[in-house]
N, CA, C and O atoms as a MOPAC input file, in Angstrom:
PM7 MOZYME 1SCF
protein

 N    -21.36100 1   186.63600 1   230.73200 1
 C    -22.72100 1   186.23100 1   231.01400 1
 C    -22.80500 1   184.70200 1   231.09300 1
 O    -21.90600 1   184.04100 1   230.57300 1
 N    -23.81800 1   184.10600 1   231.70500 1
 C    -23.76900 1   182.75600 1   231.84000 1
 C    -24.77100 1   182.35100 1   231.16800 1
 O    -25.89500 1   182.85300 1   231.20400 1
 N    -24.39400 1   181.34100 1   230.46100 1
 C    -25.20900 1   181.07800 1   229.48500 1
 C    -26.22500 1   179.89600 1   230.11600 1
 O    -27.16900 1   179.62400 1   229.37400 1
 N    -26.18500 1   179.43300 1   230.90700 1
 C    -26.94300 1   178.18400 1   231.48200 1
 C    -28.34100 1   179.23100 1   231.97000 1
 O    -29.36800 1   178.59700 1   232.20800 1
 N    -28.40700 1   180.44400 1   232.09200 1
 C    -29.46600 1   181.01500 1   232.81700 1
 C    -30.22500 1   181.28200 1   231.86600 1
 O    -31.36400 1   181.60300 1   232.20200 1
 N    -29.91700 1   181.25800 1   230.37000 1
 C    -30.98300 1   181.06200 1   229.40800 1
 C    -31.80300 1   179.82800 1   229.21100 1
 O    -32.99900 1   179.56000 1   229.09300 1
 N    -30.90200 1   179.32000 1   229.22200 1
 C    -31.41100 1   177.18600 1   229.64700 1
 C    -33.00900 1   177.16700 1   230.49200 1
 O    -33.87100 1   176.30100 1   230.34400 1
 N    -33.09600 1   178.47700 1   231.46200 1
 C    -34.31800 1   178.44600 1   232.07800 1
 C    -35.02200 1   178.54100 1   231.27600 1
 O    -35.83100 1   177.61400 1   231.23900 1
 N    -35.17900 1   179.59900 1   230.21500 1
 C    -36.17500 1   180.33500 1   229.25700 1
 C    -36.27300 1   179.48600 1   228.22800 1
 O    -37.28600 1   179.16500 1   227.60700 1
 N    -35.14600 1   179.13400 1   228.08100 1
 C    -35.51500 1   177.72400 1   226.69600 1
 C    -35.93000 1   177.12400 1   226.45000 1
 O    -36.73400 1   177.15200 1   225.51700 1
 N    -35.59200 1   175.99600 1   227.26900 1
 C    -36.29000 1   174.14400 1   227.40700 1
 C    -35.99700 1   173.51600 1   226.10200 1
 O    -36.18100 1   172.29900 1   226.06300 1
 N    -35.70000 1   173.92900 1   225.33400 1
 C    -35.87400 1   173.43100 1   223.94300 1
 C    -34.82000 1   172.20900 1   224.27700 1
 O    -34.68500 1   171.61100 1   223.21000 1
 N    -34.03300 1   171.59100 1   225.26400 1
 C    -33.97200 1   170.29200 1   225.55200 1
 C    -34.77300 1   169.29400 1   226.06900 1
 O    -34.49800 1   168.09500 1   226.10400 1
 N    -36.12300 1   170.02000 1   226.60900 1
 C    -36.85700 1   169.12800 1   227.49500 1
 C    -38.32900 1   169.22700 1   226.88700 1
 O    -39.31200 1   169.04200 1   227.60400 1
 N    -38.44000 1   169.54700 1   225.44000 1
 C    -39.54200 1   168.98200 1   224.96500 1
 C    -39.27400 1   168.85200 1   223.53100 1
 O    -38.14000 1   168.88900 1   223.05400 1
 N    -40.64200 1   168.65600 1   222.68000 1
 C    -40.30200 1   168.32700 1   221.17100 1
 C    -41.81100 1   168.89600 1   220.93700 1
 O    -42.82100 1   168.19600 1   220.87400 1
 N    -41.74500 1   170.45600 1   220.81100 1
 C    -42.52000 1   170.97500 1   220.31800 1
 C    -42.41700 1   171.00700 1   218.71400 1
 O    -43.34800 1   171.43400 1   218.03100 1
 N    -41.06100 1   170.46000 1   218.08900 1
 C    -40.66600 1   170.85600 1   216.72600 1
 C    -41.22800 1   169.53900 1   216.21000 1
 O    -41.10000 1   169.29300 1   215.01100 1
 N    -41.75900 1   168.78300 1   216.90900 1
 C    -41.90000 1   167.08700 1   216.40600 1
 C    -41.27200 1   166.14700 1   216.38100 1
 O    -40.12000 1   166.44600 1   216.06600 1
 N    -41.43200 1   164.77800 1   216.60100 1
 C    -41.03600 1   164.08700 1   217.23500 1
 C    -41.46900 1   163.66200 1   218.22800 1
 O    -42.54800 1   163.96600 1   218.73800 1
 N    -40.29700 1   162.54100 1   218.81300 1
 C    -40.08900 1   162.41500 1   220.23700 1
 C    -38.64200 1   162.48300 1   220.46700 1
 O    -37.84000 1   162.49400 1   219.53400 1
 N    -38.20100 1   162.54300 1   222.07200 1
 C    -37.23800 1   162.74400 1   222.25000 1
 C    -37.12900 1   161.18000 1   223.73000 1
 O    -37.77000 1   161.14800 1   224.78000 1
 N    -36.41200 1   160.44300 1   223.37400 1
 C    -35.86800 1   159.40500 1   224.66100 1
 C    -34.65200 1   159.80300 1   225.02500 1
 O    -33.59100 1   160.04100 1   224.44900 1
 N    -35.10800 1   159.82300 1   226.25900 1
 C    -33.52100 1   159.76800 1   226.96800 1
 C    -33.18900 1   158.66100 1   228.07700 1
 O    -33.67700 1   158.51600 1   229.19700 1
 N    -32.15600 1   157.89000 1   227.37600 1
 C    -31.70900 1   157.00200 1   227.92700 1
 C    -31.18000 1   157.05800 1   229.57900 1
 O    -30.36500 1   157.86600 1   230.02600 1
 N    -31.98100 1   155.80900 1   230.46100 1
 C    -31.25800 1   156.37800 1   231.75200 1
 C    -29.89400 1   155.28600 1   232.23600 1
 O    -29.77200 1   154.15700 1   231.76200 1
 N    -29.04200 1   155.82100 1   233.15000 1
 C    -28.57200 1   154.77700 1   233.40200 1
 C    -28.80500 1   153.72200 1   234.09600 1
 O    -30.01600 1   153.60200 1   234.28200 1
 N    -27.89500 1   152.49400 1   234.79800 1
 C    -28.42800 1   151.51200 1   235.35100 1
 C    -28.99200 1   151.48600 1   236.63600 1
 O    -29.66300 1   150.48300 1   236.88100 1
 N    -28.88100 1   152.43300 1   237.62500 1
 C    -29.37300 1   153.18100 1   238.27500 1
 C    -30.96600 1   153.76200 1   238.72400 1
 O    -31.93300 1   153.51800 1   239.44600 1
 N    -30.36300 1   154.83500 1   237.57900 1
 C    -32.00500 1   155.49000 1   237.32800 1
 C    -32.71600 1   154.87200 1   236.99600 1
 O    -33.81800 1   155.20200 1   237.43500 1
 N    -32.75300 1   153.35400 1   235.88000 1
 C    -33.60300 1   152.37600 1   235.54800 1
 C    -34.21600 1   151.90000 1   236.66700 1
 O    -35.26900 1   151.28300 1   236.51100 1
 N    -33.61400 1   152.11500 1   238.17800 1
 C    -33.89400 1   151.69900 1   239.03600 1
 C    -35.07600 1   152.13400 1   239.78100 1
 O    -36.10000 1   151.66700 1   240.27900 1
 N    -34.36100 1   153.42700 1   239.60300 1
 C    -35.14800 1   154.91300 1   240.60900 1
 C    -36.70400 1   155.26700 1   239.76700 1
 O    -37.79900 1   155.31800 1   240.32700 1
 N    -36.42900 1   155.49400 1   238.22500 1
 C    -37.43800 1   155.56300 1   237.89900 1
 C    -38.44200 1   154.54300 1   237.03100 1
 O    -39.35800 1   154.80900 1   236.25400 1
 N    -37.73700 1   152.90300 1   237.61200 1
 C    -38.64400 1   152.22700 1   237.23700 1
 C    -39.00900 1   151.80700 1   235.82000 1
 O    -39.94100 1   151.05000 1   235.54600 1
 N    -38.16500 1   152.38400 1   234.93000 1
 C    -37.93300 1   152.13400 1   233.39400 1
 C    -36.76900 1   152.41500 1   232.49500 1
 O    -35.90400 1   153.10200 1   233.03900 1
 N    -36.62600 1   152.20900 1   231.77400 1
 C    -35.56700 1   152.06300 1   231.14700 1
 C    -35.03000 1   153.69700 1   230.49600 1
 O    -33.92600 1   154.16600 1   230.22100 1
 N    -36.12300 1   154.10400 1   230.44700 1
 C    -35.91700 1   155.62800 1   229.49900 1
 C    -37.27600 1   156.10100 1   229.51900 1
 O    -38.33200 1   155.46800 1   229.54900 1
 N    -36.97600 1   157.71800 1   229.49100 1
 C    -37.88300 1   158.52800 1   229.98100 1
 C    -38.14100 1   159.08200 1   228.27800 1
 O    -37.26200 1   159.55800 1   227.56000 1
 N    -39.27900 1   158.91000 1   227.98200 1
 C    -40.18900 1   158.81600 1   226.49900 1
 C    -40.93900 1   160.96900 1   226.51400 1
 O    -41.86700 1   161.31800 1   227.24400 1
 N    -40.43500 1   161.62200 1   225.85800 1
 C    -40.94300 1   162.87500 1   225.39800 1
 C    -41.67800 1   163.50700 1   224.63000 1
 O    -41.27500 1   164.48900 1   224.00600 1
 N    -43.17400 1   162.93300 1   224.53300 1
 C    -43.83300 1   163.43000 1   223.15800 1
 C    -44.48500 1   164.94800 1   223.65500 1
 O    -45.62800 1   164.89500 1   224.10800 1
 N    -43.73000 1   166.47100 1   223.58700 1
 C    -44.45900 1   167.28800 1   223.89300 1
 C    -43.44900 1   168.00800 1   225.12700 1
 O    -42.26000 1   168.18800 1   224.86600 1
 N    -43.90500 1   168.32900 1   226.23100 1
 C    -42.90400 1   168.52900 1   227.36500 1
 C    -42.31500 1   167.30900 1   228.01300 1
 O    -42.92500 1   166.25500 1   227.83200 1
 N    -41.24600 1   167.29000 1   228.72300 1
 C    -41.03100 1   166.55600 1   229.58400 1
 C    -41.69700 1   166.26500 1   231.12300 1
 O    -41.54800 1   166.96900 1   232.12100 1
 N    -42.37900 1   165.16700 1   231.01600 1
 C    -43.60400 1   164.90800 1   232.39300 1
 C    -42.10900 1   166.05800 1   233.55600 1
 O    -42.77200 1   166.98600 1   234.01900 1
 N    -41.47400 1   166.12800 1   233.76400 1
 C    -40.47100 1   166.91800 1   234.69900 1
 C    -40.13700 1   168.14500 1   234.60800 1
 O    -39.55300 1   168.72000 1   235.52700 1
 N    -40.45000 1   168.70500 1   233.51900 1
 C    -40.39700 1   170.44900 1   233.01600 1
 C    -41.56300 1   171.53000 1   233.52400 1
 O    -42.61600 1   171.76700 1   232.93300 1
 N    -41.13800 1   172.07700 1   234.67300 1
 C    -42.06300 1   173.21500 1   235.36700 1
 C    -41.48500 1   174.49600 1   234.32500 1
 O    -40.63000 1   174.69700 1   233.46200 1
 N    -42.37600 1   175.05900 1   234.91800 1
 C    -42.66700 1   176.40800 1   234.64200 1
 C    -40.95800 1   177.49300 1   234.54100 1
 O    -40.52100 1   178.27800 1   233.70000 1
 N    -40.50800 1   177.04600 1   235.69300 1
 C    -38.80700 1   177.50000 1   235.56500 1
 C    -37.54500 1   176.62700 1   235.38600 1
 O    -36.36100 1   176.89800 1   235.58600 1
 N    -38.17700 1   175.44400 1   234.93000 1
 C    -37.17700 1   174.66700 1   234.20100 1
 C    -37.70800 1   173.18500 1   234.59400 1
 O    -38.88200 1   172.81900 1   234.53600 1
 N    -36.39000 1   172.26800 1   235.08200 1
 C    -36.65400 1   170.88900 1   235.85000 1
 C    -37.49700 1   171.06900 1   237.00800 1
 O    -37.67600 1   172.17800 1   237.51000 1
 N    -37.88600 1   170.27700 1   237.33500 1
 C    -38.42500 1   169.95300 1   238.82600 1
 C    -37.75800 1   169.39300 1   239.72000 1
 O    -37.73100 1   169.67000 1   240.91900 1
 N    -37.09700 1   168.44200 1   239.05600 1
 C    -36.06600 1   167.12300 1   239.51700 1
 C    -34.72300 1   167.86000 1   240.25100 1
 O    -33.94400 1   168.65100 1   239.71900 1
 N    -34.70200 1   167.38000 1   241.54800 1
 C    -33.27400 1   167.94000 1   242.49000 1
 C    -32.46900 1   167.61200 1   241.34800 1
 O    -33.00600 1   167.09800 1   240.36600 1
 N    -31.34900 1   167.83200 1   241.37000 1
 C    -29.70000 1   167.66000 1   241.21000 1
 C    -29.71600 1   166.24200 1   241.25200 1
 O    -29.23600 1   165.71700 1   240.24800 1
 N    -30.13700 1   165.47000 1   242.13900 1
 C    -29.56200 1   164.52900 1   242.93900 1
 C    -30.47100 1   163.48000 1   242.11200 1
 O    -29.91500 1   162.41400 1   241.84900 1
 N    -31.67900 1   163.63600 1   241.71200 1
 C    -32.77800 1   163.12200 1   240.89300 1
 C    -32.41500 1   163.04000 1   239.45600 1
 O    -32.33800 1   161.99900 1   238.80400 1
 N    -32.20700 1   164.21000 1   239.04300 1
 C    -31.66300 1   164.13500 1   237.11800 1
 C    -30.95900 1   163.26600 1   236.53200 1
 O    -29.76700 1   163.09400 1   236.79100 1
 N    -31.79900 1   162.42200 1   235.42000 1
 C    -30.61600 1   161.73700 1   234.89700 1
 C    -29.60900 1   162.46700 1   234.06800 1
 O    -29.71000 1   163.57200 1   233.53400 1
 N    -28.91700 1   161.87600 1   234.07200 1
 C    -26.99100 1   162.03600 1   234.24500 1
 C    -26.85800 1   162.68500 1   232.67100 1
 O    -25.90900 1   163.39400 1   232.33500 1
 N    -28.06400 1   162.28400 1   231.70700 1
 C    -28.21500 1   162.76700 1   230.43500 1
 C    -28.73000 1   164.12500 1   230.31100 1
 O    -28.38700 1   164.77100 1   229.32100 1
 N    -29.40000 1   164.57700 1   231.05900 1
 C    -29.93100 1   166.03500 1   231.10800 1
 C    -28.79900 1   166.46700 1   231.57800 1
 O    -28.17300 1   167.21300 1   230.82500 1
 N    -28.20400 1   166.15700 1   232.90300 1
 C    -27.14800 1   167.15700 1   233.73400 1
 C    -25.49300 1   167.27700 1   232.35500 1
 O    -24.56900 1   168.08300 1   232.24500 1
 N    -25.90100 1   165.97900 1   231.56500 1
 C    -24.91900 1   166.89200 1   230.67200 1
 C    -24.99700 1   167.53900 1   229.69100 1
 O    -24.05400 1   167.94200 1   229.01100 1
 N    -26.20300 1   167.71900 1   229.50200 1
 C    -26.65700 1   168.72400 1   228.41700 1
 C    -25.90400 1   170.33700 1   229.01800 1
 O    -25.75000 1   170.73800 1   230.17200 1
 N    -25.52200 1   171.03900 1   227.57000 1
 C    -25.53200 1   170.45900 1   226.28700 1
 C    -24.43800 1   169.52700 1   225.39600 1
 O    -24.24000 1   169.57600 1   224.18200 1
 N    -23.86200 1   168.75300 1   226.29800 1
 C    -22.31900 1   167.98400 1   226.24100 1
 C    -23.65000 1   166.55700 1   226.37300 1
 O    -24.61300 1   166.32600 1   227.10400 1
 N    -22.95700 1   165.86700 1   225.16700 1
 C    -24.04900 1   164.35500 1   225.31300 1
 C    -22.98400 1   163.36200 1   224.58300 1
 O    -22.02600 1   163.58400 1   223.84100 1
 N    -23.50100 1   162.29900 1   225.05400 1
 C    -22.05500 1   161.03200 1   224.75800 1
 C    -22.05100 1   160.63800 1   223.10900 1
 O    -22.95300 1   160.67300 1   222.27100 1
 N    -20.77000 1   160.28600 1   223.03500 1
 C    -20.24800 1   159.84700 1   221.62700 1
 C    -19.41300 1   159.10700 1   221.90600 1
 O    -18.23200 1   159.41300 1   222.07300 1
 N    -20.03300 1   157.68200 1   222.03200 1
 C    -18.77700 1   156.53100 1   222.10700 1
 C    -18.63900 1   156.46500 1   223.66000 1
 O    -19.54200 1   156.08300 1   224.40300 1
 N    -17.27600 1   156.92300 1   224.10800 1
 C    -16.87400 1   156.95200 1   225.37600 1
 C    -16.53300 1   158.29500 1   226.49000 1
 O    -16.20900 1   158.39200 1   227.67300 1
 N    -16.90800 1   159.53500 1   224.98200 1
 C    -16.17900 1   160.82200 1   225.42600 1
 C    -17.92900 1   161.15400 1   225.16800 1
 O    -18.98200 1   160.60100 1   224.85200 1
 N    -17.23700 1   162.72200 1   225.63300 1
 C    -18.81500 1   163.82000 1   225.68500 1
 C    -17.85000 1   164.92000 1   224.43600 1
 O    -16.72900 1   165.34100 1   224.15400 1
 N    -19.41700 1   164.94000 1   224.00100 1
 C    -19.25200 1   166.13000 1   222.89800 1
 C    -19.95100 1   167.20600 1   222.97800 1
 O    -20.52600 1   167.37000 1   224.05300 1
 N    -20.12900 1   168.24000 1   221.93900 1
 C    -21.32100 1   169.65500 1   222.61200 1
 C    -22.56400 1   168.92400 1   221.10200 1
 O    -22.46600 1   168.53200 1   219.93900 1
 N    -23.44100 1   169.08900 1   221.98300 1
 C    -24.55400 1   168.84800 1   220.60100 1
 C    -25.21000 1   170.23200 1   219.66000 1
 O    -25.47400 1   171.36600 1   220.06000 1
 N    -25.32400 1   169.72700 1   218.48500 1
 C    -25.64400 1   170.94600 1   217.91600 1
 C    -26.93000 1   171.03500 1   218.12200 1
 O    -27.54500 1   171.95600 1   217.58500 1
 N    -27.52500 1   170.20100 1   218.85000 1
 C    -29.26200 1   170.74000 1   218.84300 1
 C    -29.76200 1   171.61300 1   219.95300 1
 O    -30.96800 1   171.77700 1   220.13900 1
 N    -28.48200 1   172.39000 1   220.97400 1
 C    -28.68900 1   173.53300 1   221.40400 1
 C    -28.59600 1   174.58500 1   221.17000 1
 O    -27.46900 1   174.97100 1   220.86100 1
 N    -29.80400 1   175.65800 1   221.19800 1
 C    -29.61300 1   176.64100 1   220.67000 1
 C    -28.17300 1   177.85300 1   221.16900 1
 O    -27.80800 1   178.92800 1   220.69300 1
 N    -27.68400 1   177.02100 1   222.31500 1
 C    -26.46400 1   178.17800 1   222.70400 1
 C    -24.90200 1   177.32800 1   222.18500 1
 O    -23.75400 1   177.76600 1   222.25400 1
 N    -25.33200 1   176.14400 1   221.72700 1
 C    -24.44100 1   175.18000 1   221.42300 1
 C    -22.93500 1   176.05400 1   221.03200 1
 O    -21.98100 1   175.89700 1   221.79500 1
 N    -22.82300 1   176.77100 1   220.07600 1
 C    -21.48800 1   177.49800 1   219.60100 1
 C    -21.29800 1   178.25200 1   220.29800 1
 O    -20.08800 1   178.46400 1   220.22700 1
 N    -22.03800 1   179.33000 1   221.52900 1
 C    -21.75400 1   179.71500 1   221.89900 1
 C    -20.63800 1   179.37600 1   223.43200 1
 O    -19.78800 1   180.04100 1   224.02500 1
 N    -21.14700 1   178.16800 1   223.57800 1
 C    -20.71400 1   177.22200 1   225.14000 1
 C    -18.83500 1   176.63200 1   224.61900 1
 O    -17.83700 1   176.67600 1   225.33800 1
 N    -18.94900 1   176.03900 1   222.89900 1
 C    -18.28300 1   175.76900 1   222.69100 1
 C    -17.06200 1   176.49800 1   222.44700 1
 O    -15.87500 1   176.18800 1   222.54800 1
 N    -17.77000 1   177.72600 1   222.04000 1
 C    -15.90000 1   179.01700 1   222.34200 1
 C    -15.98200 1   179.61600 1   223.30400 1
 O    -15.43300 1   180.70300 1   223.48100 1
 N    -16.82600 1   178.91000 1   224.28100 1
 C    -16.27300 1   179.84000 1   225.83400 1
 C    -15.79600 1   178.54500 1   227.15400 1
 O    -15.94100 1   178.53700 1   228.37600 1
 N    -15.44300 1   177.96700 1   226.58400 1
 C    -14.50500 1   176.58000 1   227.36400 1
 C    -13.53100 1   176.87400 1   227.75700 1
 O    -12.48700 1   176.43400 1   227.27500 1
 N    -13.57900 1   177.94100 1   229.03100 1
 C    -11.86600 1   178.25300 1   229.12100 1
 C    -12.03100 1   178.43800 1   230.67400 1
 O    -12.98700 1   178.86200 1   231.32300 1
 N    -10.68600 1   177.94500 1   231.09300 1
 C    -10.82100 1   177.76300 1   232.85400 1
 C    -11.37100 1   178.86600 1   233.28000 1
 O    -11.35400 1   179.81100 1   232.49100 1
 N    -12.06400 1   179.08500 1   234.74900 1
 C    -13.09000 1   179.54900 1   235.15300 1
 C    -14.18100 1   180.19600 1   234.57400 1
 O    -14.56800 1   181.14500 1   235.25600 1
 N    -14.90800 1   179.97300 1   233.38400 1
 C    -15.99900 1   180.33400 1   233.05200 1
 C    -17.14800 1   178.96600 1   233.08400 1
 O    -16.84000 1   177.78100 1   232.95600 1
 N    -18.37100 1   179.46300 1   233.26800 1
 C    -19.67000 1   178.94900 1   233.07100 1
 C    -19.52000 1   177.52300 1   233.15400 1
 O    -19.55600 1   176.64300 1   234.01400 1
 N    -19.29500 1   177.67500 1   231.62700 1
 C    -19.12400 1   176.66300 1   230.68200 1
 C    -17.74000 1   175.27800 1   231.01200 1
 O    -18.03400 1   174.08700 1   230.91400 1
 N    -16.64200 1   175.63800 1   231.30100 1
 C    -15.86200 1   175.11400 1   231.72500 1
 C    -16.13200 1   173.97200 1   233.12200 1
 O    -15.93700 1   172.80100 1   233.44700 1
 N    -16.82300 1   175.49500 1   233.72600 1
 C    -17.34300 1   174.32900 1   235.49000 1
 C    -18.90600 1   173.48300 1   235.07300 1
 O    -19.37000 1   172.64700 1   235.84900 1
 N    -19.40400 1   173.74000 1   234.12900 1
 C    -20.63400 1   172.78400 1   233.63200 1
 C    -19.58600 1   171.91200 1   233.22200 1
 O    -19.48100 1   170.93100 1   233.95900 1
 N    -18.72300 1   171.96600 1   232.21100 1
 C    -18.32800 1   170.75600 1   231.63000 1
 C    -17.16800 1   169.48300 1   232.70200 1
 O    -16.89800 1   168.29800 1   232.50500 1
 N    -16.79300 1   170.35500 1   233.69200 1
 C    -16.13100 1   169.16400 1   234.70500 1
 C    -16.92200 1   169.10400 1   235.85600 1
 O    -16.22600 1   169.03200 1   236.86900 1
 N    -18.14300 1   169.10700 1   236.06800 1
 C    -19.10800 1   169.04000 1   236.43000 1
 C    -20.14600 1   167.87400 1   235.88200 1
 O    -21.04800 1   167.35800 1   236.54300 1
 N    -19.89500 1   167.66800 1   234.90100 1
 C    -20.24200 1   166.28800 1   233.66400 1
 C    -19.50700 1   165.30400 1   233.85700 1
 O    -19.75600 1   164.14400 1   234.18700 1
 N    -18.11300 1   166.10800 1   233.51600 1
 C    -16.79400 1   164.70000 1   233.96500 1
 C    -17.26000 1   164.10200 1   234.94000 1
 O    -17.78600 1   163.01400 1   234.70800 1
 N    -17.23100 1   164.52400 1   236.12600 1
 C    -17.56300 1   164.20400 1   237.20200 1
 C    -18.67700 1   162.90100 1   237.44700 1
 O    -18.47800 1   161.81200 1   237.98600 1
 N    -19.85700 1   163.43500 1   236.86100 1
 C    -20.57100 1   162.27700 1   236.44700 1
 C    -20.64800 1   161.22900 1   235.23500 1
 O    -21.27700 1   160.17500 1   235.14700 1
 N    -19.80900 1   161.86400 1   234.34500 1
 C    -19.60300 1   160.67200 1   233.64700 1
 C    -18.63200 1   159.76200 1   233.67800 1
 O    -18.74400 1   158.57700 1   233.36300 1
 N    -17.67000 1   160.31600 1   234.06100 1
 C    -16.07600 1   159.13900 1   234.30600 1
 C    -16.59000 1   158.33100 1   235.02000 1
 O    -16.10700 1   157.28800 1   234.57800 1
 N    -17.09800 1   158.11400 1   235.65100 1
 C    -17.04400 1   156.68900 1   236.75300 1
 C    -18.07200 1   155.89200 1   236.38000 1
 O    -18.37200 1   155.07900 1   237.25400 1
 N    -18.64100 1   155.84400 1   235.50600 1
 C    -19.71800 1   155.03800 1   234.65700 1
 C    -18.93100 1   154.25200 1   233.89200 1
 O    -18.34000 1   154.94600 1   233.06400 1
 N    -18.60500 1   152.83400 1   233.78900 1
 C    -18.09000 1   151.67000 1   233.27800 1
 C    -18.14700 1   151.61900 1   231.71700 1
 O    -19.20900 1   151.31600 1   231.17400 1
 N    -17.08500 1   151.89500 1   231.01800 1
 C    -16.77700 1   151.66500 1   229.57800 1
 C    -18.54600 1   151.37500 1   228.76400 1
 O    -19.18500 1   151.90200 1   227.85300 1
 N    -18.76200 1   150.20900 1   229.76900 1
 C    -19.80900 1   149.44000 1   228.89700 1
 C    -21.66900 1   150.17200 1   228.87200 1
 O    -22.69300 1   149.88200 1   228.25300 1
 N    -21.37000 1   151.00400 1   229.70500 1
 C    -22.60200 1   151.77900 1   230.05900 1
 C    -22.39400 1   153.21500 1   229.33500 1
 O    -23.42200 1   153.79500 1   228.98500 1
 N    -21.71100 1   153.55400 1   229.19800 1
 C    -20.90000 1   154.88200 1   228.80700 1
 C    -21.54800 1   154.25700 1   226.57900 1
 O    -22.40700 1   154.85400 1   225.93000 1
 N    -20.77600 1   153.07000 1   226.11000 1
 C    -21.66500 1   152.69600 1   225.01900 1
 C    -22.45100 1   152.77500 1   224.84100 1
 O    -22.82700 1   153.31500 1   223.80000 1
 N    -23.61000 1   152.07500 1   226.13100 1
 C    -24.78800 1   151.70500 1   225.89700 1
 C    -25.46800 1   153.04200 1   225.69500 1
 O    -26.16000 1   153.10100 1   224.67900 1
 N    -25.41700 1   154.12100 1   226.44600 1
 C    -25.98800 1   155.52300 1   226.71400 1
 C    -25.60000 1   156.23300 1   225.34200 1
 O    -26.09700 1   157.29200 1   224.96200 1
 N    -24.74600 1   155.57900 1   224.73200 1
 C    -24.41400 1   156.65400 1   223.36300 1
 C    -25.02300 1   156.08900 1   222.04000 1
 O    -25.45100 1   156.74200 1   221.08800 1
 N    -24.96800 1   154.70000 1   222.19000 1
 C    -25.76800 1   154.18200 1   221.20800 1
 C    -27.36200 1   154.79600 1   221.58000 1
 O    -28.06200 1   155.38400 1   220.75600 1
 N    -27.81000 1   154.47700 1   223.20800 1
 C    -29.32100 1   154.85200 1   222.72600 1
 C    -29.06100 1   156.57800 1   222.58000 1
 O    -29.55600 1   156.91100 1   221.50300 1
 N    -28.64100 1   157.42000 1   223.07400 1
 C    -28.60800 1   158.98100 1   222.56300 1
 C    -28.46400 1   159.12400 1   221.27500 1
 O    -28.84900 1   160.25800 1   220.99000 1
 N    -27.99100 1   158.37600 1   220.04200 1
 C    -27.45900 1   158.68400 1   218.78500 1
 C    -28.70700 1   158.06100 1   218.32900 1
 O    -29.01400 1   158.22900 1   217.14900 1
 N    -29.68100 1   157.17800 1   219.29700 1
 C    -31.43400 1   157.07500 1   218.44300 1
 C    -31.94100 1   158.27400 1   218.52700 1
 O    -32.04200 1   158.59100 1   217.34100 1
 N    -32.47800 1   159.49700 1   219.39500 1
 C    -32.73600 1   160.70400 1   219.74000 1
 C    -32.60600 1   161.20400 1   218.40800 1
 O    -33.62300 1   161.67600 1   217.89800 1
 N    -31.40000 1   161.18700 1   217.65900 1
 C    -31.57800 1   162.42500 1   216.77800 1
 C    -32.16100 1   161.48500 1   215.25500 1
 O    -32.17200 1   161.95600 1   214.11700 1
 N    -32.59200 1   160.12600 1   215.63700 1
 C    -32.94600 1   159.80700 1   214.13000 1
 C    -34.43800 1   160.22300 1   214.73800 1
 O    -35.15600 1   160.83200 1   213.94400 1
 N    -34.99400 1   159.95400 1   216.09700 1
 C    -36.80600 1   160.26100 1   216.40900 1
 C    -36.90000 1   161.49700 1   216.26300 1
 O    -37.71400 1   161.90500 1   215.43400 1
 N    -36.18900 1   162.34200 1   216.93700 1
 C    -36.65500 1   163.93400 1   216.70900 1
 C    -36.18600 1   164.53200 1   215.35300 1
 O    -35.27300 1   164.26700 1   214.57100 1
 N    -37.24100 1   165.49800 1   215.39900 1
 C    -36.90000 1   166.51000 1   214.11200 1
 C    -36.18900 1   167.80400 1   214.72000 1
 O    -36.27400 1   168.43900 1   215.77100 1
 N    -35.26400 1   167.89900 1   213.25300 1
 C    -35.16000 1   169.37700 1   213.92100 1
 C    -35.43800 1   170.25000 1   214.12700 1
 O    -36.52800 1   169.99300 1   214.63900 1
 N    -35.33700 1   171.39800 1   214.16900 1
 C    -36.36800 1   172.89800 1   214.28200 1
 C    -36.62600 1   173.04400 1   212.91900 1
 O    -36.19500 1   172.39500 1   211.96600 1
 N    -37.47400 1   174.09300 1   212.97100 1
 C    -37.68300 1   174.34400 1   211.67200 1
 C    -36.93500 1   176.43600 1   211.53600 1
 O    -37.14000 1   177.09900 1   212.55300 1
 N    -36.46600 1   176.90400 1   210.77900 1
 C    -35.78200 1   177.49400 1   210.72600 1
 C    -36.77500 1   178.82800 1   210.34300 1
 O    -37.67500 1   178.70400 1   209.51300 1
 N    -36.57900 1   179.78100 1   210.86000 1
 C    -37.53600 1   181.04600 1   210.87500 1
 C    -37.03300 1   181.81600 1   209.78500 1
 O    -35.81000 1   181.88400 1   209.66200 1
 N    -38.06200 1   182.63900 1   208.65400 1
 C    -37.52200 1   183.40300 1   208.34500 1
 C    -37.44800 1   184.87000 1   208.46400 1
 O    -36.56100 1   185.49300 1   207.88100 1

C-alpha cells in the first residue's frame, strides 16, 4: 500500500491544529517566488485545499516535497512528527513508495549548496521548539 495516499487525509503536516505555529523555511529561490522568507502556519496552511496542497509540484517548497524526510545538518532524516513516520521508515527498500519519495528528495536536495542546506536545518530545528506536539488520545 502506499502510504503517501494517506498524506491526502491527514495534513497533519500542513497545519497546527495541536497548537502552535509551524514555519517553514523557504529556500533562496522561493524567497523569491513567494516574496518572503518563510511561510508562517497558525491553523491551516494559507495552501491546504480540501484534497491536500494546492501548489503544483513545480510551486512547493522543497520543505514540504520532503516531508516526511526534513534536514539535519546536511543530510535528510524521517521526522517523528509524522503520523506514518515508522511506518515509511521500514519500508525503504528499492522499488517501493517510500524509496522513490525518498530519491525524489535527493533529487531536490543535493544540488542546494552546503550553505543553504545549514541554513534550512537550522531554521527547521526552530519548527519543533514553536509547535507542540499532539496530544495523545486515550
Amino acid at each position: 500500500m502506499n502510504p503517501f495516499k494517506k498524506c491526502k487525509e491527514c495534513k497533519e503536516c500542513c497545519n497546527t491544529h495541536n497548537g502552535g505555529r509551524l514555519i517553514v523555511p523557504l529556500t533562496n529561490r522561493e524567497q523569491v517566488r513567494f516574496k518572503r522568507k518563510e511561510l508562517v502556519v497558525n491553523g491551516d496552511c494559507e495552501f491546504l485545499g480540501e484534497k491536500g496542497c494546492t501548489l503544483d509540484d513545480k510551486s512547493k517548497p522543497v520543505i514540504c516535497h520532503l516531508f516526511p524526510l526534513v534536514p539535519y545538518k546536511r543530510e535528510l532524516v524521517v521526522s517523528e512528527c509524522c503520523p506514518l513516520a515508522e511506518g515509511f521508515k521500514n519500508n525503504i527498500v528499492v522499488g517501493s513508495p517510500e524509496f522513490k519519495h525518498y530519491i525524489g528528495c535527493r533529487a531536490l536536495w543535493d544540488p542546494l549548496t552546503d550553505r543553504e542546506k545549514i541554513r534550512l536545518s537550522k531554521l527547521y530545528r526552530n519548527i519543533k521548539w514553536t509547535a507542540k506536539k499532539p496530544k495523545e488520545t486515550e
